[in-house]
N, C-alpha and C positions, 0 to 999 in steps of 0.2 A: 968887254967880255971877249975871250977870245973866240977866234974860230974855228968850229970843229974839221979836225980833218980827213971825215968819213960823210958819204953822200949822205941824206936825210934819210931817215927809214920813217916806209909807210906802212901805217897801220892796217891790217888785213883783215876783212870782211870775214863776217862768220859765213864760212860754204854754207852755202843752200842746196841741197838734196834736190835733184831731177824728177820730173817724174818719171821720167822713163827708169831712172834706178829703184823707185819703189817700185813700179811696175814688177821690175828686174828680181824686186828681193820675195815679194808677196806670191811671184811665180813658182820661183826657188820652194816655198815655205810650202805651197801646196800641193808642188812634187812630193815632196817630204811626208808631207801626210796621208797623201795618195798612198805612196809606198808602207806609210805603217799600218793603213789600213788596212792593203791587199794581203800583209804579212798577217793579220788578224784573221781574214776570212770574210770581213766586213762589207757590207753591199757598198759595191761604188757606183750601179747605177740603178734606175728600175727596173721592179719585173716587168717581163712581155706579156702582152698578153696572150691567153690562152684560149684556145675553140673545144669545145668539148661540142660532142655530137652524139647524141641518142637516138636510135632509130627504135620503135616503141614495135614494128612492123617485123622486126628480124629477129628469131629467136635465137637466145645464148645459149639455153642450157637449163637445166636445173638447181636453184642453190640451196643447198642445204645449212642446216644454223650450225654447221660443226665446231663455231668458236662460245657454243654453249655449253660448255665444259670448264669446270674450275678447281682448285685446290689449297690443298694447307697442310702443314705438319701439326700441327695442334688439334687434333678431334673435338678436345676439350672447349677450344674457342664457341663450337657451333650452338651450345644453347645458353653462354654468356648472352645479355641484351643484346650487344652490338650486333652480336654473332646470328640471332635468332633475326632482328630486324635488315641485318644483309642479305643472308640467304634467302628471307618473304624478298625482296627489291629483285632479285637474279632469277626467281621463278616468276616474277610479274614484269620483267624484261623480252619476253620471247612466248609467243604461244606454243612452240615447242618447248618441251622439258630442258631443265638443265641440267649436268650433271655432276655429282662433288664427289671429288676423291681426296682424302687426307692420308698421312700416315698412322702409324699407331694404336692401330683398331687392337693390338692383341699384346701392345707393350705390359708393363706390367708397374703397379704403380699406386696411388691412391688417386688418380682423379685431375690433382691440380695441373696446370699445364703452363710453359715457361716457351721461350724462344728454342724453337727447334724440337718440342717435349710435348709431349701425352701420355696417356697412360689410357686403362681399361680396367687392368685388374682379370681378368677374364679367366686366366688359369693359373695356378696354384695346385701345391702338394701338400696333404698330411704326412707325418712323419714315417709312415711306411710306402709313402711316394704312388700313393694312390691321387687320380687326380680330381680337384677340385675344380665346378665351373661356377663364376660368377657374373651375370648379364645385368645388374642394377645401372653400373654406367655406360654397358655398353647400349645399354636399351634408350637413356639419356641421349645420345647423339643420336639415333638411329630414329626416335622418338622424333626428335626435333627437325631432320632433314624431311620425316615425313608428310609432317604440321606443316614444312613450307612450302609444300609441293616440287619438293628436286626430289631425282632422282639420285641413290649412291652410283659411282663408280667405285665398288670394294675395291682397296685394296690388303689383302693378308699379306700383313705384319706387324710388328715384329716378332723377334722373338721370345716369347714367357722366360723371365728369368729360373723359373724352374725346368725349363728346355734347354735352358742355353750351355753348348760347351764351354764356355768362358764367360760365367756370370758375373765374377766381378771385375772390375766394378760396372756397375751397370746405367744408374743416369749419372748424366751426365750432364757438366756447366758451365754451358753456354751460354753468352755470351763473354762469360770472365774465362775462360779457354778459348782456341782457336778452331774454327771450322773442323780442321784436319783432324779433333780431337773428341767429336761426339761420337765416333765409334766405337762405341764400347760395348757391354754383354748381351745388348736385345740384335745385334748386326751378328752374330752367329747362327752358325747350322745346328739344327737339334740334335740330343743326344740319343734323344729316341724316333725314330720316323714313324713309326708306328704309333705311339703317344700323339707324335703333330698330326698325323692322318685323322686321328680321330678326336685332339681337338678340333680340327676343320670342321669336319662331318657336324659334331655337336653346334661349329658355330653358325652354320648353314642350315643346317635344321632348325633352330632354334630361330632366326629370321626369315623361315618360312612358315613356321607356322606362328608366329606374333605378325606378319604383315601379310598371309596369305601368296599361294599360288599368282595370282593375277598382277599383284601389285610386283612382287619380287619376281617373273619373268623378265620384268621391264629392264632388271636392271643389269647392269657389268661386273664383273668380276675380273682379276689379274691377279697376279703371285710376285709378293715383294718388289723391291724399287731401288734401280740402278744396283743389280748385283754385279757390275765390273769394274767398281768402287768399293771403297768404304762398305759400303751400306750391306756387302755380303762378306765375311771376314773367313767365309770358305773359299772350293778351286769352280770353274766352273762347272765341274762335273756334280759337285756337289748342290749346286744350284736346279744343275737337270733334275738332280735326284728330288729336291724339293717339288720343284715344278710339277713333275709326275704324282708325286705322294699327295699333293694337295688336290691337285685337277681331279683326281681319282676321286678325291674324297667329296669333293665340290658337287661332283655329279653323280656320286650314291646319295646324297643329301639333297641332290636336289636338278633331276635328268635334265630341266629345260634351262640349268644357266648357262650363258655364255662368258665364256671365260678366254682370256688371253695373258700373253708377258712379249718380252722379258723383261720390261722399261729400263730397259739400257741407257747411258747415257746418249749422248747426239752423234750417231758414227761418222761426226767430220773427222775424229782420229784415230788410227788404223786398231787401237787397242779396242774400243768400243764397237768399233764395226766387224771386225772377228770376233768379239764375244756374239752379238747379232748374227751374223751368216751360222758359227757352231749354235747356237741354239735352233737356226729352223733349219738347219741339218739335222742335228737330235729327233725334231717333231717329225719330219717327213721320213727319217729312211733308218735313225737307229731304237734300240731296247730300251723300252719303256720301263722304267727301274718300279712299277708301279705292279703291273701287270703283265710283265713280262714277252708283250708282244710288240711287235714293229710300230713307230710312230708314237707321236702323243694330240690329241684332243687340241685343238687350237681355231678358237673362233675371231680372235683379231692379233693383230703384232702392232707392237708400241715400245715407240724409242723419245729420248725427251733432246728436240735440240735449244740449244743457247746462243746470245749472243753475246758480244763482248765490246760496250762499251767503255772509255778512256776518257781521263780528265784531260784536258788539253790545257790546263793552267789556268787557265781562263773562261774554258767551256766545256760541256758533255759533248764526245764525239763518238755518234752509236756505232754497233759494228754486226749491221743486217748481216752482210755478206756474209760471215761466217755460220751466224742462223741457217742461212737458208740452203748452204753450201752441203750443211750435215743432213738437211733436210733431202735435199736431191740425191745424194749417197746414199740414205736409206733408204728411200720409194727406189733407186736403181740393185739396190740389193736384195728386198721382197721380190721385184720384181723379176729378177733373176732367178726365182724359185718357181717351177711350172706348178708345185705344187700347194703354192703360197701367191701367186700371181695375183688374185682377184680377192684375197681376204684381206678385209675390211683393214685399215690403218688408222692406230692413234697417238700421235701426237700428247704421250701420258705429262710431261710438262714443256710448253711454248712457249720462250723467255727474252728477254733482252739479254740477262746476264744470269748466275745460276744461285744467288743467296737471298732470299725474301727475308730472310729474316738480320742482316747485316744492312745499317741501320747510313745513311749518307753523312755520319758525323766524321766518321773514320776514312769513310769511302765515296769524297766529293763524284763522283763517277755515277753515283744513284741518285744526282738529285735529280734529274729525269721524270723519275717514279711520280715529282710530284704536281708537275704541270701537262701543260697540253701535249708538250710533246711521247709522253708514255701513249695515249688515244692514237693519234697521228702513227708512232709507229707498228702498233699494233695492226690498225688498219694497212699499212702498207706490208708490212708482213701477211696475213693474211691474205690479201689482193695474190701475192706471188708463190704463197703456199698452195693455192684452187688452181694457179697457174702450171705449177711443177708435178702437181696431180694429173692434171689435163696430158700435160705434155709427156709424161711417163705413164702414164696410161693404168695409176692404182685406184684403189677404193677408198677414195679416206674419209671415216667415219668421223674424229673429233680433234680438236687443237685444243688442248689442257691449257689455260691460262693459270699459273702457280701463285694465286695471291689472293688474301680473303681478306681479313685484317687482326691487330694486334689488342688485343686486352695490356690497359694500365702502361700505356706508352705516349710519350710527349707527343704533342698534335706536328703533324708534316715534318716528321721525323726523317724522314727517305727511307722508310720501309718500303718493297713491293706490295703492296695491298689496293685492295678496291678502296677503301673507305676509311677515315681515320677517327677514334673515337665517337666512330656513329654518322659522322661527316661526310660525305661519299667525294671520292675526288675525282676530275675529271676522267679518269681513264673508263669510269663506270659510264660516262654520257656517250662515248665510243662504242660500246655495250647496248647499251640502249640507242642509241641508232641502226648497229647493225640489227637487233632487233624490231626496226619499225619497215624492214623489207621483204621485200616479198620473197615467193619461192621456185620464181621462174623471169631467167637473167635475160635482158635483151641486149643486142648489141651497143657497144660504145665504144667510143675511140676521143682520142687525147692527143691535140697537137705539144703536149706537155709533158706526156706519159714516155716511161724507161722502159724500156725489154727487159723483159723478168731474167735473160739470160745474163744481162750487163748488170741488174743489178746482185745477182750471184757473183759474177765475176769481182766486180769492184765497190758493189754497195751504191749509194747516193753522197756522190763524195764531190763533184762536177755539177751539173744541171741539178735542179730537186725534180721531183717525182709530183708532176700534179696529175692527177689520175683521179675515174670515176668507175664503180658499179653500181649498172642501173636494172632495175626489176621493175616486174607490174606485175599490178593484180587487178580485179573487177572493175574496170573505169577509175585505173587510179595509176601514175608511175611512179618511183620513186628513186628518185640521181643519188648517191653517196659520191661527195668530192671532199677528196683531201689535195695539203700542199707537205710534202713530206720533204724533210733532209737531215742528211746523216749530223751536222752540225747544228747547236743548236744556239747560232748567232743571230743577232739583232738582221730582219731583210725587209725590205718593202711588201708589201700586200701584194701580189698576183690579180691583176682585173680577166674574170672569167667571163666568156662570151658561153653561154650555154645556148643549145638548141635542142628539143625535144622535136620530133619530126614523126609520122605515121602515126599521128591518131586521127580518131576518127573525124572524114570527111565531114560529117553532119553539127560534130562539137563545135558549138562556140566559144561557152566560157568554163574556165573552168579555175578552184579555189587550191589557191601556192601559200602552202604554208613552208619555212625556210627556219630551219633547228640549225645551230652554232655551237660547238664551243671552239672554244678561243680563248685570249687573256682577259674578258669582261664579259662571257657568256659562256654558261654551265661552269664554271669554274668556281669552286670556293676557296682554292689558295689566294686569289685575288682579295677574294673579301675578308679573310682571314688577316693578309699584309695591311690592309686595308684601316683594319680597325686596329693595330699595332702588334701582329700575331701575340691574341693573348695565352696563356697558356690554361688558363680558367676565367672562360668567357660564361659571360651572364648568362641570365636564362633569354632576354633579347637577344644579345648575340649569336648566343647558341642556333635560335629558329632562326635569323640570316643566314649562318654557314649553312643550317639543312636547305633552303632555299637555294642558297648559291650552287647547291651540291647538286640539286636535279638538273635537266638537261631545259634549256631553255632557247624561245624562237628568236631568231634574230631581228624578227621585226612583226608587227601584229597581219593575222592570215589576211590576205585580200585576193580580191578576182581578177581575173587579167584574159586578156580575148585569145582565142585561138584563132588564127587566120592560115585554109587552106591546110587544114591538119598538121601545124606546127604553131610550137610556140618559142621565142628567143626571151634573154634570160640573163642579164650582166649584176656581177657583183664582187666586191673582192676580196680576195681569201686571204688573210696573213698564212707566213709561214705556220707550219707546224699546226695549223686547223683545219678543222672538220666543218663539212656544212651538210646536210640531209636535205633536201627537199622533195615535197611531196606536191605531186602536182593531180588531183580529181574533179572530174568532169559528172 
């Protein structure tokens, strides 16, 4: 055989892989991941812990229930079941009263009531325009808020289609039309003022003496809703004129109510906040189109602000800042009135975003509405509304929370509401906590806690917001702690070092009960997902979701020592939850 004449070739060894280059790639990989994390929003490490300190010794203030205040565009809802069993739960949340203001008291209608829709019926004409009254459903709503112990906040309107300068067309349908397109003939100004004067009269007389003096002192009264919108298809001069013609009428019918307007929308934007300044202009210094003398009758001012939450593709991203932004503009602009300085403020609707009835199918941006994080931001809202009151130096009397719930709608739909088909959803357990506090604030501070100024400025968009209000009553304190943030991403639990400090010397022991909700306490979305969101759950399933729906402890009450008039206190809070504790000696 011959010889070949090329060297031998050797065969090569399959490379073996270092460790050092796995090292090298698994490094690589988790850079990589790092970065798509932090591009997400995603926790990359744990939360820190936090010190909260309650001194029981140092008085805060007064706190009043001013987020006991509610509403709805549907009147019609309130003596539907669901409707009658929410409002009994919202008066048996707070020993002070609540208050409910809907639209539609004077719409014009048969009764039924749809998305955005009510009716009354209330006035009518015979054919020589003489006018008819009819109080059978108005007495139906007014009937039923009574039965549950709320109090109304009235509001008069709409307009009677037989008032209206532009009656048709007049309902309107919503939800198969677009928001921009329910204005139609009840959002006009009367053709007669004089005819609206004395429907008022008729319908304030007519609820004073069906509920008496004593009972209807109690309540509020205000004139139509967001007239520098839609919702008034007059100028605002025309508005004044209402204002007056009604107030007029309000208090020949009935000298002791108190009444205010002009529930503006939220004067973050310069249209809304000049409709605001020209109206307590109007009250304070011009002609009363009424009575023809200087000024008009004004027992509180109320503007409604919003916020504006964003889908982020991936996730809700709330947008406080602008809430609170409109909020601080309008207590700086009462304020600016020497002769409006110290009258009462309300907050006629307090919002995340501005459509309760716009449904999260269409508008991932509200699923929100249906977990823990609606509670959480509500509380943290409020925490900085008491704050901006404080620090601007107004009176404010209520924060209108805009959501009740929806008759004959799919369960955890992303409506704004309390309660779904009868179901209460967590934002009601946030409700019911800030109702288990007292009504006198003591000090606290928050190694956790934002400046209400930064979170106007920029929202909770960096750090979260963990923060407490702490009150006492008779041998008893009670901490409100939330972990708030404007994003509503997957994060670690926050471990809470609590300390309660200045009580009494003599106290030894005293009983810590500990309320939650969270993603597995007070929550019935959970338990809902849980048993495969039915859409018609049994009559078992059913009483679970009620169960899941009340507000629940986090762990069974126990005793625990006071040592040297303090007691300390760890536990930890996921994002986006609430914890209430109650500590009595």
């Amino acid at each position: 055989m011959p010889a070949s004449n090329s060297a031998p070739q050797r065969r090569r060894a399959p490379r073996r892989t270092s460790r050092s280059g796995e090292a090298r790639r698994h490094l690589l990989l988790c850079v990589v991941l790092l970065l798509l994390i932090s591009q997400l929003g995603w926790p990359q490490q744990a939360s820190q812990s936090v010190s909260i300190q309650v001194r029981l010794d140092q008085p805060g203030g007064p706190l009043s229930p001013v987020w006991n205040y509610f509403g709805y565009d549907e009147p019609n809802y309130s003596y539907a079941p669901n409707g009658k069993k929410l409002l009994g739960e919202l008066a048996a949340g707070n020993v002070a009263p609540s208050y409910i203001r809907t639209h539609n008291l004077l719409t014009t209608g048969d009764g039924s009531a749809s998305l955005k829709w009510g009716s009354t019926n209330v006035y009518t004409e015979d054919a020589s325009g003489h006018p008819i009254y009819s109080w059978v459903i108005l007495d139906q709503i007014f009937d039923t808020l009574h039965a549950a112990g709320v109090k109304p906040l009235v509001e008069i309107g709409f307009m009677p289609k037989a008032l209206s300068t532009h009656a048709e067309p007049y309902r309107h349908d919503f939800p198969h039309n677009k928001v921009s397109d329910i204005y139609t003939g009840w959002a006009y100004p009367p053709n007669d003022y004089q005819k609206w004067s004395e429907l008022i009269f008729q319908f304030v007389y007519h609820l004073r003496e069906r509920y008496g003096d004593d009972e209807v002192k109690s309540w509020l009264w205000e004139v139509w809703n967001e007239p520098d919108i839609g919702y008034w298809k007059g100028t605002p001069e025309d508005y004044f004129k209402l204002y007056d013609f009604s107030v007029d009428a309000v208090l020949r019918a009935f000298p002791g109510a108190r009444i205010g307007g002009p529930d503006t929308t939220g004067p973050g934007n310069d249209k809304a906040a000049g409709f605001l300044q020209a109206f307590l202009e109007h009250c304070a210094h011009e002609k009363n189109y009424a009575n023809g003398k200087v000024g008009s009758h004004l027992d509180f001012i109320s503007f409604h602000p919003k916020g504006s939450p964003t889908w982020q593709g991936d996730h809700v991203q709330m947008g406080i800042s602008r809430q609170l932004a409109a909020i601080q503009r309008g207590f700086r602009i009462v304020a600016s009135f020497p002769e409006w300085k110290q009258t009462p403020i309300i907050l006629g609707e307090s919002d995340p975003e501005g459509c309760a009835a716009c449904s999260a199918e269409k508008n991932p941006q509200n699923l929100y509405r249906n977990g823990v994080l609606y509670g959480a931001y509500t509380v943290e809202v409020l925490n900085n509304i008491l704050a901006l009151a404080h620090q601007e130096r107004v009176n404010l009397l209520g924060v209108v929370t805009w959501a009740f719930e929806f008759e004959d709608q799919p369960y955890f739909a992303g409506f704004r509401e309390l309660a779904t088909n009868g179901v209460d959803k967590p934002v009601l357990n946030a409700f019911r906590m800030l109702g288990l506090l007292g009504n006198e604030r003591v000090k606290v501070t928050s190694s956790g806690g934002l400046a209400t100024e930064d979170v106007v400025r920029t929202g909770v968009r960096a750090m979260p917001d963990i923060n407490a209000i702490a009150t006492r009553k008779n041998r008893e304190v009670e901490v409100l702690v939330w972990n708030y943030h404007d994003d509503d991403v997957p994060f670690p639990a926050a471990p809470i070092n609590l300390v309660i400090a200045g009580l009494p010397t003599d106290a030894k022991r005293a009983l810590l009960e500990h309320y939650r909700v969270d993603s597995n306490h007070s929550n019935s979305l959970t338990a809902w997902k849980e048993m495969g969101s039915p859409q018609s759950p049994s009559e078992s399933e059913y009483k679970r979701l009620e169960s899941a729906g009340q507000l629940q402890l986090l762990n069974s009450p126990r005793w625990i020592e006071i040592k040297q008039g303090s007691v300390q206190l760890q536990f930890m809070l996921p994002r986006q939850s609430l914890s209430l504790l109650r500590v009595a000696w």
